[in-house]
N, C-alpha and C positions, 0 to 999 in steps of 0.2 A: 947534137947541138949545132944551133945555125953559126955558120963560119963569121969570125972577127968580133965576137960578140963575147965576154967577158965580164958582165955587169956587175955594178957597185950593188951592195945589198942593199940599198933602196935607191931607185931610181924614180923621176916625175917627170910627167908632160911636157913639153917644153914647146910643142909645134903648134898650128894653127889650130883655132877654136872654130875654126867654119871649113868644112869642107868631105871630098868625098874619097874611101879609102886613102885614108894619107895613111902612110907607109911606115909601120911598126916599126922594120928593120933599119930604118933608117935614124941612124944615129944620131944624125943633128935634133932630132926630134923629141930628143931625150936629155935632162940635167942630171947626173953628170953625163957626157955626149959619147954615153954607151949604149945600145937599146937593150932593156930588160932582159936576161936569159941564163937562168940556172936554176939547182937546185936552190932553197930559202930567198933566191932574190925575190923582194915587194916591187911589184910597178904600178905608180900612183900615178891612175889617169882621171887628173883633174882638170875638167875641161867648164870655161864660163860659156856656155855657146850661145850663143845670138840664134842660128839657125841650125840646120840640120849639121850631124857630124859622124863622121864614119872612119875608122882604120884598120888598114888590110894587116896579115899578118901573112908574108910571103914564104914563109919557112918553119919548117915547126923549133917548139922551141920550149923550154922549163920553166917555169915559175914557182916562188913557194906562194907569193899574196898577189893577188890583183885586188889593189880599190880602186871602186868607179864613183866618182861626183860632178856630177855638175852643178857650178855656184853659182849660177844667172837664174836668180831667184824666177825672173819674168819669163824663163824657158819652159814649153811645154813639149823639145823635142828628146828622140831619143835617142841615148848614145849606144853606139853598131861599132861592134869587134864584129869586122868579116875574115875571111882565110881565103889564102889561093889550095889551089888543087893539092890535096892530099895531105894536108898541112894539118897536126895533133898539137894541142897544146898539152903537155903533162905536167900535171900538178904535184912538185914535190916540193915538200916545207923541213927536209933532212928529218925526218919521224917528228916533228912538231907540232902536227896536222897545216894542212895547206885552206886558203882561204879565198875566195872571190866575192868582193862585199860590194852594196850599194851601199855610201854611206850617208848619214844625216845631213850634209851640207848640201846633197843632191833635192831642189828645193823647184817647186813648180804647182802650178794651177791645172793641172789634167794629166797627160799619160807618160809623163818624164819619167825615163828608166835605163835600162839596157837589156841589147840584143847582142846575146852574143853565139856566135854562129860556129865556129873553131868545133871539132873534136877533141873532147879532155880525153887523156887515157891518167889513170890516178899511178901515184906512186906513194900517196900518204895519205889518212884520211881527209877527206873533203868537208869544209863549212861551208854551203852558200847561205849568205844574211842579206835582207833587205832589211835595210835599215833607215831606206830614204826619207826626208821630210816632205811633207807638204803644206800647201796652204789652205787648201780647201778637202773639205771634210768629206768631199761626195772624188775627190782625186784618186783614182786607181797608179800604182807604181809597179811597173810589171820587169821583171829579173826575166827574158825568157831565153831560157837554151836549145837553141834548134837542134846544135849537133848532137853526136851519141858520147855518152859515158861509159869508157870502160871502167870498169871497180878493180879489173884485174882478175884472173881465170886462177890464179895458183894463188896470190894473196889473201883477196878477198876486203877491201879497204871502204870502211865505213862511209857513210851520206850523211850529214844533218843539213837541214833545211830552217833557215829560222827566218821571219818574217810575220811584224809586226803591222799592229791599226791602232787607231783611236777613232773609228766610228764605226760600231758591228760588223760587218765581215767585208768590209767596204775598205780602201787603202791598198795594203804592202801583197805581193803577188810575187813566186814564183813558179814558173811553167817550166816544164824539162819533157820536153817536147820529143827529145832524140831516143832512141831507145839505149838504156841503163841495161848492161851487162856486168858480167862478172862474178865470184863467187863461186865455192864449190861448200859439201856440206860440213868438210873440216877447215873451209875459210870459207865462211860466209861471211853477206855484205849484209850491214842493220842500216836501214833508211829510217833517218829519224827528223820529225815533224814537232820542231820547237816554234813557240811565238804565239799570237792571236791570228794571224793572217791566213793568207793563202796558199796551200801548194796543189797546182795541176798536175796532173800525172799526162795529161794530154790522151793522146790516141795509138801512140807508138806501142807495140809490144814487147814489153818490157820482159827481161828475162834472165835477173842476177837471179843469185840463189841466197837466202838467206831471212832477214824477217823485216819486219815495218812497224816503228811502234810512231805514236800519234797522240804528244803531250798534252799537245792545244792545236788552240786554229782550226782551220781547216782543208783537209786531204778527198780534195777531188776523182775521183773514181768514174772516169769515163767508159771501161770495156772490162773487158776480166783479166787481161795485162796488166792493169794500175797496180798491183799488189807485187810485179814479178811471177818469177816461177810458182805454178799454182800449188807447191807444198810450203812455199814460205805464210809463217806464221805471222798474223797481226795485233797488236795487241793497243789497244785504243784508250788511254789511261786517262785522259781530257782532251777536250776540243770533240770536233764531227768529223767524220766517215760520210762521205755523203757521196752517194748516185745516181748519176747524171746520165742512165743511160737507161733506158727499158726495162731489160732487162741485163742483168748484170751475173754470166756464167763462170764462175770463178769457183773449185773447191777451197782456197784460204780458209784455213781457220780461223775464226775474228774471235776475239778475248775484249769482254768488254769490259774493264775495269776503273769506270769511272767518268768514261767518256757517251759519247752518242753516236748513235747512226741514223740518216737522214736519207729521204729524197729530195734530190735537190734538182733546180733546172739555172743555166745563167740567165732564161731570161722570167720575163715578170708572167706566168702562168701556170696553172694548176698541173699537177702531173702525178700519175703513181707509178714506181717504180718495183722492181723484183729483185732481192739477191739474193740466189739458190744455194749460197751456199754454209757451212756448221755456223752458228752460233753459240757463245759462253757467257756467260753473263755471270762475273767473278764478284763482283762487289758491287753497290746500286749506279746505276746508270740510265738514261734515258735516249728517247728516241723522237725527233724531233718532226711534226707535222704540219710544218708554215713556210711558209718563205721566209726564208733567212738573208734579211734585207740589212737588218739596225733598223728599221725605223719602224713603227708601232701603227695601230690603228685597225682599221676593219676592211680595206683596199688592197690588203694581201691577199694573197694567193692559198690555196688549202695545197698538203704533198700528202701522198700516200704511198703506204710501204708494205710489201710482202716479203716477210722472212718463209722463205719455202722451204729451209734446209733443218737441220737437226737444230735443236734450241737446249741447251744445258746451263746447268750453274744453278745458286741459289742465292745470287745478288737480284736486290728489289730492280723493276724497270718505271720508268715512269713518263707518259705519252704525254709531251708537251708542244704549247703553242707559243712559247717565248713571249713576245710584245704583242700579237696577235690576240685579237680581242674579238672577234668571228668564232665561230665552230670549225673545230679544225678539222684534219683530214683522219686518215685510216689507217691503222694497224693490224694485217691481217699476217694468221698466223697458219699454214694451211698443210701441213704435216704436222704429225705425231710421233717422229725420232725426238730421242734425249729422255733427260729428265730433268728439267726443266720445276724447280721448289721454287721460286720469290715471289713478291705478290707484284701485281702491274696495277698501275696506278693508272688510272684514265680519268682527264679533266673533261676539257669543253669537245673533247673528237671521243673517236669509237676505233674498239676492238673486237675484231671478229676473229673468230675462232670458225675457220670453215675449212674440215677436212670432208676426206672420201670414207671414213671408217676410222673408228678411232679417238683418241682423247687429243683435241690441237692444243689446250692448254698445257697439257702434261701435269704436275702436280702445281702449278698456277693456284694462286687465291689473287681474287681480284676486288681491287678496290675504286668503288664510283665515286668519284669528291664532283658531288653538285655544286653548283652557285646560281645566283638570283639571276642570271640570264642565259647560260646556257648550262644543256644537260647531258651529261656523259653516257653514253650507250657501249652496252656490253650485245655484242651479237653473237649468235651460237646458231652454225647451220651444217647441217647433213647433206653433203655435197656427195654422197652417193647415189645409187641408183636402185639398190633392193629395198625393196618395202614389208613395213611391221618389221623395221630391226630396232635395238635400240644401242644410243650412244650414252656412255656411263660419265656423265660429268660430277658425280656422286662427293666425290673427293675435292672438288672445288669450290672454295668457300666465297660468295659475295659481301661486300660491306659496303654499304650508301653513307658520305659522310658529309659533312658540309650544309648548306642551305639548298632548298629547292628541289629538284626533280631528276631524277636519270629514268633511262630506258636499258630495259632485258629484252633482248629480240629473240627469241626461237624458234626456231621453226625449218623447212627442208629447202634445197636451193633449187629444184624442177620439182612438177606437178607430178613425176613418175612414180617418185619416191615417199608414197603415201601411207597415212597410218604407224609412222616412224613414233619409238618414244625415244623423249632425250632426258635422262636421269640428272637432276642440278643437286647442289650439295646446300648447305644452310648458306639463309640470308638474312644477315643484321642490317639493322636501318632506324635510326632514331626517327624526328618530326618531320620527314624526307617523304615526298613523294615518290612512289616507284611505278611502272607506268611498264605491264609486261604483256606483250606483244608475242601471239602464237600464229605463226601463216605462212607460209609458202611463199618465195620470191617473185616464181613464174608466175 
């Protein structure tokens, strides 16, 4: 504990609202004129700032709550917890769970937030909430944690993340940027993604042990790090899973139970993504092929997604474009691990089923829901190399449903592999056009 420091269980800002590193330790700075430090002490940094504002924390030091606001409605800067050299701030709320909030009276027209830069090492479980306000609907609030999080190596002390919007995925943001340790397999740490917002996993390599589940919102997945240690379990119950990288080499097991998984990009362009690794599909859920903006129209962007890894469960999947009123992107599914029973639903985009041998649907029945302007395509190719074999889609039932037209593609994916049969199972189809397409891609 930093020397002379004894703090009242809740202590509030008291020092200047403009300026740079002003000095944590420093008591004057503080009502009552103790500076925050212990175990369950709240320190309320409520600052109206006019301009930039920033304070150092020279020493490390305990806290059970940190809330951050800034109430100058007209501010769009953001408030900076920096640390001097070696300095840990440890979060302990005496077993209560410990808290570091943005709260709603933090109020601006652009990127009003906080940065806070310090080393947590936890001593109890951890909330971070953004909670901020804003005024404008297109207003990003970013929480970001540069430094690293210990969970604790012998404990194991839980994450939640909660962070809210009120305009699609646009709004309340937190980034944990520092690499998240912690966690053994008899105290594991559970990172858990409450709210409609945002949370960045960033690019750090992350490496608690323990699991990730994903209420709502959205949980940004930049590397094969974002999940932690690659045995911890994910379990996706609401909100998106989205990635934002290439390809994304991670073995996690993902458990989709209700939620989605996405390619996603931050910025405004098309992209397809890969992630190698098991899929579960426990109860119906979907996968998302748009840009995930909030806002609607046909100037979106198409995303595309290959699940490469094992695909199980026999919850329904369902390929959507959200507010996306274009023909959306691709679903391809390009292994034959699992066993994979739910039907997949495909509107305005397409799913391919392109393995090297083998059934890529697994026990899949697929269903086409056309509409009067665009048409769902099921693709089916032999991305082998031997010729005169055949692939047994026998057991895989189609159904056209809806108004208007889909397309069945069939056929091999090089000119090498010729004379292939590909075995399809029965197809229903009311007053629907069906529109089936045999030929070679090369």
């Amino acid at each position: 504990m930093a020397s002379g420091a004894i703090a009242s269980a809740q202590t509030n800002w008291a020092g200047a609202t403009t300026g740079t590193n002003l000095a944590w330790t420093t008591n004057a700075n503080w009502s009552p004129a103790t500076f925050p430090n212990g175990a369950g002490v709240t320190a309320n940094l409520t600052v109206a700032m006019s301009a930039g504002f920033s304070t150092q924390i020279g020493s490390s030091i305990t806290l059970g709550t940190l809330n951050v606001a800034n109430t100058n409605s007209a501010s769009t800067n953001t408030l900076t917890v920096n640390n001097g050299s070696g300095v840990v701030v440890t979060m302990n709320n005496s077993g209560n769970g410990a808290l570091i909030s943005v709260t709603s009276a933090n109020v601006g027209t652009s990127s009003s937030g906080l940065s806070f830069n310090p080393a947590i090492a936890l001593a109890d479980n951890l909330t971070i909430s953004n909670a901020s306000g804003f005024s404008s609907s297109l207003a990003v609030h970013n929480m970001n944690f540069a430094g690293t999080i210990d969970a604790s190596a012998t404990q194991g002390y839980d994450i939640t993340v909660s962070a809210d919007t009120t305009s699609g995925n646009v709004g309340r943001r937190v980034t944990l940027a520092g690499v998240i340790s912690g966690g053994t397999v008899g105290a594991p740490v559970t990172l858990t993604k409450n709210g409609t917002g945002h949370l960045d996993m960033g690019t750090a390599a992350h490496s608690f042990v323990g699991s990730v589940v994903v209420n709502n919102g959205y949980f940004r997945v930049q590397n094969g790090a974002s999940f932690g240690n690659n045995a911890n379990a994910v379990t996706v119950n609401g909100g998106i899973v989205g990635f934002d990288a290439t390809t994304v080499n991670a073995s996690n097991p993902i458990t989709l139970a209700g939620g989605a998984l996405a390619a996603t990009s931050n910025a405004s362009v098309s992209v397809s993504r890969t992630f190698n690794g098991p899929v579960t599909v426990s109860s119906a859920s979907s996968i998302y092929l748009y840009e995930q903006t909030g806002l609607s129209g046909t100037n979106l962007h198409t995303r595309s997604l290959t699940l490469s890894g094992q695909l199980s469960g026999s919850g329904n999947l369902s390929l959507t474009n959200g507010a996306f009123t274009g023909t959306g992107g691709t679903l391809t599914l390009s292994s034959t691990t699992g066993n994979y029973s739910g039907t997949i639903t495909v509107g305005s985009n397409t799913l391919a089923a392109n393995a090297t041998s083998g059934n890529a649907l697994r026990g899949a029945d697929v269903s086409l829901t056309a509409n009067a302007s665009f048409s769902p395509t099921l693709q089916i190719r032999d991305n082998g190399t031997a010729s005169n074999s055949t692939l047994n889609y026998s057991a895989n039932d189609v159904a056209i449903t809806g108004t208007g037209s889909a397309t069945i593609s069939i056929g091999t994916a090089s000119g090498s592999n010729t004379g292939n049969t590909i075995a399809m199972g029965s197809l229903t189809m009311g007053s629907q056009t069906a529109t089936l397409s045999l030929a070679n891609t090369s």
